[in-house]
C-alpha positions as CSV (number, residue, x, y, z in Angstrom):
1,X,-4.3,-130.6,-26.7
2,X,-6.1,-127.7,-24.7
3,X,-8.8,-125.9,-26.9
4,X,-12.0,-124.0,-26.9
5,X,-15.2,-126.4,-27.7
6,X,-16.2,-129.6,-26.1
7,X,-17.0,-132.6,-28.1
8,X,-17.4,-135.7,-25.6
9,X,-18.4,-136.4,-22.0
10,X,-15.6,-136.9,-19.7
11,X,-15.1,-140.7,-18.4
12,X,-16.8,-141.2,-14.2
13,X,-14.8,-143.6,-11.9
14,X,-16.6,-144.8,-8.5
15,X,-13.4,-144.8,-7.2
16,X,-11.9,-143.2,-3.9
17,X,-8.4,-141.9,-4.2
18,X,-8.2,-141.4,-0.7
19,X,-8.9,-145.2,0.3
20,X,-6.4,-146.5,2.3
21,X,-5.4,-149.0,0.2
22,X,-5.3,-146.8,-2.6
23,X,-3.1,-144.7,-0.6
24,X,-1.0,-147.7,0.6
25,X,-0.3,-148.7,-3.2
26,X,-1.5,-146.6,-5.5
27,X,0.4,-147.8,-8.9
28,X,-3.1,-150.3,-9.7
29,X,-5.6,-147.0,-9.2
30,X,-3.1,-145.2,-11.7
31,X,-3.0,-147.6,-14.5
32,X,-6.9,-147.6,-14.1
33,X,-6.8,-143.4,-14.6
34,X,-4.6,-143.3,-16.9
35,X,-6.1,-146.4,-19.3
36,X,-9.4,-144.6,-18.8
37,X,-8.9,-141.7,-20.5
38,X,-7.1,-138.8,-21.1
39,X,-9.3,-137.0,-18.6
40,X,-11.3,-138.8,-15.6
41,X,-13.6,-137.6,-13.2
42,X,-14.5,-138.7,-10.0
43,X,-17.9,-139.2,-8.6
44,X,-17.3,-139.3,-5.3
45,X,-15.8,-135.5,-4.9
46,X,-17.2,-134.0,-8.2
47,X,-13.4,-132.9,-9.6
48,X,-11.5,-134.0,-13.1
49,X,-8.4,-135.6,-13.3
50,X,-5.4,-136.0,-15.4
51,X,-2.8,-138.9,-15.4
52,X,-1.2,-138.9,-18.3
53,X,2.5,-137.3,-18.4
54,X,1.5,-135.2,-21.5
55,X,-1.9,-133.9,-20.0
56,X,-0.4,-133.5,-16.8
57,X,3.0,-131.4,-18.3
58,X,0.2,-129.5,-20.5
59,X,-2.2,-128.6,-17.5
60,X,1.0,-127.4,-15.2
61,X,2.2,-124.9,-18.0
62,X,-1.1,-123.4,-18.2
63,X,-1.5,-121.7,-15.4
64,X,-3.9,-119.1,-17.1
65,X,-6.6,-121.7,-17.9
66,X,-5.6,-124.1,-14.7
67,X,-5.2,-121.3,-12.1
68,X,-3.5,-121.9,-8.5
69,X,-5.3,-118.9,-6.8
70,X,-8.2,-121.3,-5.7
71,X,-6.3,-123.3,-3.9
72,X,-3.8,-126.2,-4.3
73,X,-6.0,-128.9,-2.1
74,X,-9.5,-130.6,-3.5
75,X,-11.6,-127.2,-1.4
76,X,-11.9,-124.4,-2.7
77,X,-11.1,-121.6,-1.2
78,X,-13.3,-119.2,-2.0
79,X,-15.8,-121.3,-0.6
80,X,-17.3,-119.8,2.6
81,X,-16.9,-122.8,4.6
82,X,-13.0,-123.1,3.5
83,X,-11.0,-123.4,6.7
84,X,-7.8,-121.2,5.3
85,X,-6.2,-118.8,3.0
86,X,-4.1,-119.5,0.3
87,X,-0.4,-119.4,0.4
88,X,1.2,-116.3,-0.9
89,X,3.0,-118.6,-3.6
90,X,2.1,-122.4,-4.1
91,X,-1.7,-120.6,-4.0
92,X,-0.6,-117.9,-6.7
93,X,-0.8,-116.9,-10.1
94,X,0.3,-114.0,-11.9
95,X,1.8,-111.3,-11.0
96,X,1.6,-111.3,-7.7
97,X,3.4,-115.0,-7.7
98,X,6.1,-113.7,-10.4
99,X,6.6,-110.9,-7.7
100,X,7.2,-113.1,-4.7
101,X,8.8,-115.5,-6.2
102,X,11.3,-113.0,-7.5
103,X,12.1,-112.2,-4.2
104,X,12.9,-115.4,-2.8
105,X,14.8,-116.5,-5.9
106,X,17.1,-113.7,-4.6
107,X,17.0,-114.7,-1.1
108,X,17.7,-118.5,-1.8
109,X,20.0,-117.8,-5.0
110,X,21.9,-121.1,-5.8
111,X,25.0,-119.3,-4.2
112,X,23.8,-118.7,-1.0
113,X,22.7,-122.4,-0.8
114,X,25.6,-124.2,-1.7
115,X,26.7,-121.9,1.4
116,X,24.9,-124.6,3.4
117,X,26.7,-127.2,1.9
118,X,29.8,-127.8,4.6
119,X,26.9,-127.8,7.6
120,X,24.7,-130.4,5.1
121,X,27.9,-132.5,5.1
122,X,28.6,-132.4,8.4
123,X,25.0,-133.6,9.7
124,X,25.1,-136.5,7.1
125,X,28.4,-137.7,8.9
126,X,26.9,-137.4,12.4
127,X,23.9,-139.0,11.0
128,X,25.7,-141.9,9.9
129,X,27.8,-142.7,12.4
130,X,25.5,-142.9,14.5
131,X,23.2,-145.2,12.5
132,X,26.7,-147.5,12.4
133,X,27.0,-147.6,15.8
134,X,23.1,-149.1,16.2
135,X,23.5,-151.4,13.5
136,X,19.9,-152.0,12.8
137,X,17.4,-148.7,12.2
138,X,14.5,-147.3,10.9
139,X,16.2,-145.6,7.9
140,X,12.7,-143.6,7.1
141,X,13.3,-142.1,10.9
142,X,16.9,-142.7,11.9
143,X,18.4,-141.6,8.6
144,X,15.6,-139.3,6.7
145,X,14.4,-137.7,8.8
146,X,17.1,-137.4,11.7
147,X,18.8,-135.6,8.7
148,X,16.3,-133.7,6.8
149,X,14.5,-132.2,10.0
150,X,18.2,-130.9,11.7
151,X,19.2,-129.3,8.6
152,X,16.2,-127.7,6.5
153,X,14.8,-125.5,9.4
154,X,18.3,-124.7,10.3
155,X,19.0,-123.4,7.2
156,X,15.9,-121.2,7.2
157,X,16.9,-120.0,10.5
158,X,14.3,-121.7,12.5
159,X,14.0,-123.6,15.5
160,X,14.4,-127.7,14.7
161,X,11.4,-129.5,16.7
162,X,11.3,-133.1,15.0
163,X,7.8,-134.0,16.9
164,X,6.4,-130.7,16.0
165,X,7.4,-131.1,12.5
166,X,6.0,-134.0,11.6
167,X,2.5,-133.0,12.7
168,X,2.6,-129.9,10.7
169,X,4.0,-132.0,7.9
170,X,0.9,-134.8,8.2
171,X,-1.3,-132.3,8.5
172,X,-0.3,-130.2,5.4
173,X,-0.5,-133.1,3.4
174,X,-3.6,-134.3,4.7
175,X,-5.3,-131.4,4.5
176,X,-5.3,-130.8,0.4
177,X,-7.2,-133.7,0.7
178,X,-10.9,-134.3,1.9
179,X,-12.3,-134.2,5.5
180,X,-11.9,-137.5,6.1
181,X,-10.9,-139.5,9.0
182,X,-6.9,-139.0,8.4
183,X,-7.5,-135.2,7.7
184,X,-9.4,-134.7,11.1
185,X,-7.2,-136.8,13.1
186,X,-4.2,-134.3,11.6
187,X,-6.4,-131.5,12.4
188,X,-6.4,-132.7,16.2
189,X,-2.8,-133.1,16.1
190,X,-2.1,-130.0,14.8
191,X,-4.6,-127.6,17.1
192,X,-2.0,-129.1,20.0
193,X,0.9,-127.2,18.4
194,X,-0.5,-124.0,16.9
195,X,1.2,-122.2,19.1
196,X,4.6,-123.5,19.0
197,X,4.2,-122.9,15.0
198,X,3.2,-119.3,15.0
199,X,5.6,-118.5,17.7
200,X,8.4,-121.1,15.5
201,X,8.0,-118.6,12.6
202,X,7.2,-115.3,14.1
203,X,9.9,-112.2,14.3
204,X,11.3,-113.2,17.6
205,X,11.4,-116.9,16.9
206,X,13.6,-116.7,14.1
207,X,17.6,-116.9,13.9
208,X,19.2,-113.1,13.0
209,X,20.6,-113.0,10.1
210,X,19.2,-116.2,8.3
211,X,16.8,-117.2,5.3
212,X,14.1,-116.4,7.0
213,X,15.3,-112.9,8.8
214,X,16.0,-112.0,5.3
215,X,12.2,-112.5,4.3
216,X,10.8,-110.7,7.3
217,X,13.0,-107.6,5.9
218,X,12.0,-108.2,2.4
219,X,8.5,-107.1,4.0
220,X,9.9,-104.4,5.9
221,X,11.5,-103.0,2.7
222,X,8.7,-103.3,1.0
223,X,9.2,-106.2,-1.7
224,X,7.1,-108.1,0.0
225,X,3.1,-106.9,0.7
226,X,2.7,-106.7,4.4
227,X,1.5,-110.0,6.4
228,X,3.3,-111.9,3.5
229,X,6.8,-113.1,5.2
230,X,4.8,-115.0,7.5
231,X,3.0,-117.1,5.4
232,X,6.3,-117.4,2.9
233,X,8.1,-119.0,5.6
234,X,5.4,-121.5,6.7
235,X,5.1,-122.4,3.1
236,X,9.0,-123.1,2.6
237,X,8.8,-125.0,6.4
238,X,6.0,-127.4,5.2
239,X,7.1,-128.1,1.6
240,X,10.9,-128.5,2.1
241,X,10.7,-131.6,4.8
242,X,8.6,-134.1,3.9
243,X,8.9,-134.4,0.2
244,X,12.5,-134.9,0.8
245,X,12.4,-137.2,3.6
246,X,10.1,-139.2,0.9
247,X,12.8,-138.8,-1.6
248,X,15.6,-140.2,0.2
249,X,13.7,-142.9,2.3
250,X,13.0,-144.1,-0.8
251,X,16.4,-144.2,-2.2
252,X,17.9,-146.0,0.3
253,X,14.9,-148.7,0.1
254,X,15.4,-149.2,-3.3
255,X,19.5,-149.9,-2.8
256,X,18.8,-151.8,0.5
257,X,16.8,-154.0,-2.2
258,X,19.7,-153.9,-4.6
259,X,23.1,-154.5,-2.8
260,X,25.1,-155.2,-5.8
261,X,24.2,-151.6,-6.5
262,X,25.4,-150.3,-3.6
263,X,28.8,-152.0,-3.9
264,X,29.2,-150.6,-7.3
265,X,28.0,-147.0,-6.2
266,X,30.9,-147.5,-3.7
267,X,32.9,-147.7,-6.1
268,X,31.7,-145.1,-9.0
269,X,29.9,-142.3,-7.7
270,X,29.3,-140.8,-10.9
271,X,25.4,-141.9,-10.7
272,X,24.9,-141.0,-7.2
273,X,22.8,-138.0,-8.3
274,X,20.8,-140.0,-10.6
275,X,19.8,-142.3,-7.3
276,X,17.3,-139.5,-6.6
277,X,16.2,-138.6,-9.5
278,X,14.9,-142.0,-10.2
279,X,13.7,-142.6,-6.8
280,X,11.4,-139.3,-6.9
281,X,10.5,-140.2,-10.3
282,X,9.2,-144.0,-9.3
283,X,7.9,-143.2,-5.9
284,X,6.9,-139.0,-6.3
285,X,6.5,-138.0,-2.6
286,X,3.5,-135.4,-4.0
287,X,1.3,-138.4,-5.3
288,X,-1.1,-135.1,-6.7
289,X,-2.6,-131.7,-6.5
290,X,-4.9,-129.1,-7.9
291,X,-5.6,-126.3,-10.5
292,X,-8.5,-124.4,-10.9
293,X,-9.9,-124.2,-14.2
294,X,-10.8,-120.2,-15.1
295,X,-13.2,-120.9,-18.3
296,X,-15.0,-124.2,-19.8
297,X,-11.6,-125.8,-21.4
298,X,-11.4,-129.4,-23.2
299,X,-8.3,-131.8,-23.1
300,X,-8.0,-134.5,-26.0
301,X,-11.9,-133.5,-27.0
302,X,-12.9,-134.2,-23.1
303,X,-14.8,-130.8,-21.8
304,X,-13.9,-129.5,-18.2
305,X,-16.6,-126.6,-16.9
306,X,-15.5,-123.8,-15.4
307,X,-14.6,-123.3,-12.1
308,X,-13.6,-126.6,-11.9
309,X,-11.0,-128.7,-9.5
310,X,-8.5,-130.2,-12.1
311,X,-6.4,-133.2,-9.8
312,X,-2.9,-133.5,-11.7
313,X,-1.3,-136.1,-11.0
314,X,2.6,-136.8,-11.1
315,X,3.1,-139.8,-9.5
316,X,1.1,-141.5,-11.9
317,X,2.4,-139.1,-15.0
318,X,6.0,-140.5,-13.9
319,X,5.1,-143.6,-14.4
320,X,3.2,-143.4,-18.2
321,X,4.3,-146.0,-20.2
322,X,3.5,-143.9,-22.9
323,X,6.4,-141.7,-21.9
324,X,8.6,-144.3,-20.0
325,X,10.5,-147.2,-21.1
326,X,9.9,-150.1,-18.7
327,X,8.8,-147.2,-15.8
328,X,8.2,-149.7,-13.2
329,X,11.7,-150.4,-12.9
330,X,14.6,-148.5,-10.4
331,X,17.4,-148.1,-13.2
332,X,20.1,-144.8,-12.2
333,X,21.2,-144.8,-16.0
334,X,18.0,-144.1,-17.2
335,X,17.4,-140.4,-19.0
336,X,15.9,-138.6,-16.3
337,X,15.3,-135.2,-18.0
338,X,11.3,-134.7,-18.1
339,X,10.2,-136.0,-14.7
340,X,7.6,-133.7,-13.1
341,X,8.5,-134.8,-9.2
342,X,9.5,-131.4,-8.4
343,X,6.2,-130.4,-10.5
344,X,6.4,-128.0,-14.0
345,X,6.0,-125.0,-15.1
346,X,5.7,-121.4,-13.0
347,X,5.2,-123.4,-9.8
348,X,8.1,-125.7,-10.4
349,X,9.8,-126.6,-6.8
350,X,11.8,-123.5,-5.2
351,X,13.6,-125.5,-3.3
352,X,14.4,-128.4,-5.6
353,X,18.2,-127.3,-5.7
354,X,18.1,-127.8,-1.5
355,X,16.5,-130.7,-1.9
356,X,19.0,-132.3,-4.9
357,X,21.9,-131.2,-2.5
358,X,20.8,-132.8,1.1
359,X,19.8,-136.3,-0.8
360,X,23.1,-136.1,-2.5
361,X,25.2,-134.8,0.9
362,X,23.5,-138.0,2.8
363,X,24.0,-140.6,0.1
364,X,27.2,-139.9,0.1
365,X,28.0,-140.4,3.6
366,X,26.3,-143.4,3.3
367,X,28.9,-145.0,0.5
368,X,31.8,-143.6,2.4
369,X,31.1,-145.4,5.9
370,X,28.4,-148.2,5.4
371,X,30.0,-151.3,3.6
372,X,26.7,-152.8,3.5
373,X,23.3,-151.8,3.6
374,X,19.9,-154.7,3.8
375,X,16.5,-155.1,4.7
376,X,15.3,-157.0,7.7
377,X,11.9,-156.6,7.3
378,X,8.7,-155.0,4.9
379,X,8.9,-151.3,4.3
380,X,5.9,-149.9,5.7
381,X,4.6,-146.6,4.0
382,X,2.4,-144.0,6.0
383,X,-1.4,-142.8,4.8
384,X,-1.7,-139.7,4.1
385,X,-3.7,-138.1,1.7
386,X,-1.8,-136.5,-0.9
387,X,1.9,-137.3,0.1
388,X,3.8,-140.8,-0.2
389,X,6.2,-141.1,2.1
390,X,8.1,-144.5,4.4
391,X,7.3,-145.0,8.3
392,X,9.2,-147.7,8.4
393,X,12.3,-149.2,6.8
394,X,14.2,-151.4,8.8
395,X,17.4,-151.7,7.4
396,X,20.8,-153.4,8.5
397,X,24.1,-151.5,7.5
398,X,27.7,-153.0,7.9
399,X,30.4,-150.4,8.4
400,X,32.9,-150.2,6.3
């Protein structure tokens, strides 16, 4: 698939991924990429693309040809006028990433997590009951992110601030993408709370003794290259929020819209994991990213320079008919094995195990208390430029 010599030009679309509308629904701009070729290019920012799950899957596990080190976002960032640095491991390649990812595997072993799991469990139940008692909520806020934001940072040992939060959140997302008008109003957002987030992260913000104490002395020790723990944890607080706050959102809008699925879930919970799975694989809260390629490549006889930006796209790869039966369609007994939602390869999610566990903690308290669960009105998703995540979802629940 990935070879040496060039034989054809690469397909141009005038198209702007970042349009609001394309943002808004972006399935029709996917079928476009992906029935264009195996490899697209836009005009309008100068980078290549790839939508096809097999292209996509192959570009991920490459990271020696389709490098990280350049930056993750459509700037480079060796480019003078980039605005940051890269993150010590979403912005890595070998060996430094193998190295710091080794120490955090440690740090956030699957034991230690599922340590987490009593104070998971009891959040969902306060969460619940107190979405019973309103009757009618924004499940996207009430439920979501009531949930996600209490938990996650308290787990790394850091100070939960839901305002805060979901700036930094809008403007991580935002700002992989271009300098447009969602990125700079972000950007605003976020100069109002720079403080609050170096402060939020530093030494003497952090709780003793948690996740995030433990990376500071992984630095001290020596493990970790000094000035790293800093970074580390702002990389963890940004991607461990929003993407799951997507993924659950949208799990509950897709059994609000099915409520004889909810009253057989209330009954078998044997696909209550799958519930996720198939939510991030229809609506994947990373819509896309980037790679860098290192030399002049070719995919499927298309020919990529080098140097480069290479947009991957999983949302659209999790929906290619060519490797989906009927992948338009919310079904819990599909196969799931081979979605790329938490990404592929060396820079496959960290956290994907939290993640798994909080969706699956909430869900569950969910079936236990809520008889019922509707829609009262239209979901309403928010911009933003790489991330696709609910504002709004009014819901009704009926206790049970």
């Amino acid at each position: 698939m990935i070879s040496d010599v060039a034989s054809a030009e690469v397909p141009t679309l005038d198209v702007d991924p970042y349009a609001i509308e394309t943002l808004l629904d972006p399935y029709p701009f996917h079928d476009l990429m992906r029935d264009a070729a195996p490899v697209v290019r836009f005009s309008r920012y100068g980078n290549y693309a790839v939508s096809r799950y097999d292209q996509v899957k192959a570009v991920l596990s490459n990271s020696e040809d389709f490098c990280s080190r350049y930056g993750a976002g459509l700037t480079d960032i060796r480019d003078p006028d980039s605005w940051r640095q890269p993150g010590p491991i979403v912005e890595a390649d070998p060996p430094s990433h193998t190295q710091v990812r080794g120490v955090l595997n440690k740090i956030i072993s699957p034991k230690i997590v599922r340590g987490w799991q009593v104070a998971f469990d009891a959040e969902s139940v306060t969460v619940v009951d107190s979405i019973c008692k309103a009757g009618v909520v924004n499940a996207a806020k009430d439920i979501s992110e009531a949930y996600v934001l209490k938990v996650f940072p308290e787990s790394l040992g850091i100070q939960p601030h839901r305002e805060n939060m979901v700036i930094v959140g809008d403007y991580n997302f935002n700002a992989l993408g271009p300098k447009n008008a969602l990125f700079e109003e972000s950007a605003k957002a976020m100069a109002g709370i720079a403080d609050w987030l170096e402060a939020a992260r530093s030494r003497e913000g952090i709780q003793s003794g948690s996740f995030s104490d433990q990376v500071y002395k992984a630095e001290d020790a020596g493990a970790l290259a000094e000035g790293v723990a800093s970074g580390l944890l702002l990389s963890m607080y940004r991607g461990g929020t929003d993407t799951t706050i997507s993924g659950i959102s949208t799990a509950l809008r897709l059994l609000a819209e099915r409520p004889e699925l909810w009253a057989t879930l209330r009954k078998d919970r044997s696909r209550v994991k799958m519930v996720f799975e198939e939510a991030i694989r229809l609506e994947t809260p990373i819509q896309s990213y980037f790679r860098t390629t290192t030399r002049d490549v070719e995919i499927d006889g298309l020919a990529i320079p080098k140097d480069s930006k290479v947009q991957v796209f999983p949302g659209a790869a999790n929906r290619d008919p060519r490797k989906w039966a009927d992948p338009d369609n919310f079904d819990i007994h599909r196969v799931m094995a081979g979605h790329i939602a938490f990404g592929f390869g060396i820079h496959q999610c960290i956290g994907q195990l939290i993640a798994r566990m909080e969706a699956e903690s909430i869900l569950t308290a969910m079936l236990d208390r809520v008889e019922r669960m509707e829609l009262t009105g239209t979901p309403v998703y928010r911009p933003l430029n790489m991330l696709r995540t609910l504002d709004n979802l009014p819901i009704r629940v009926t206790p049970a």
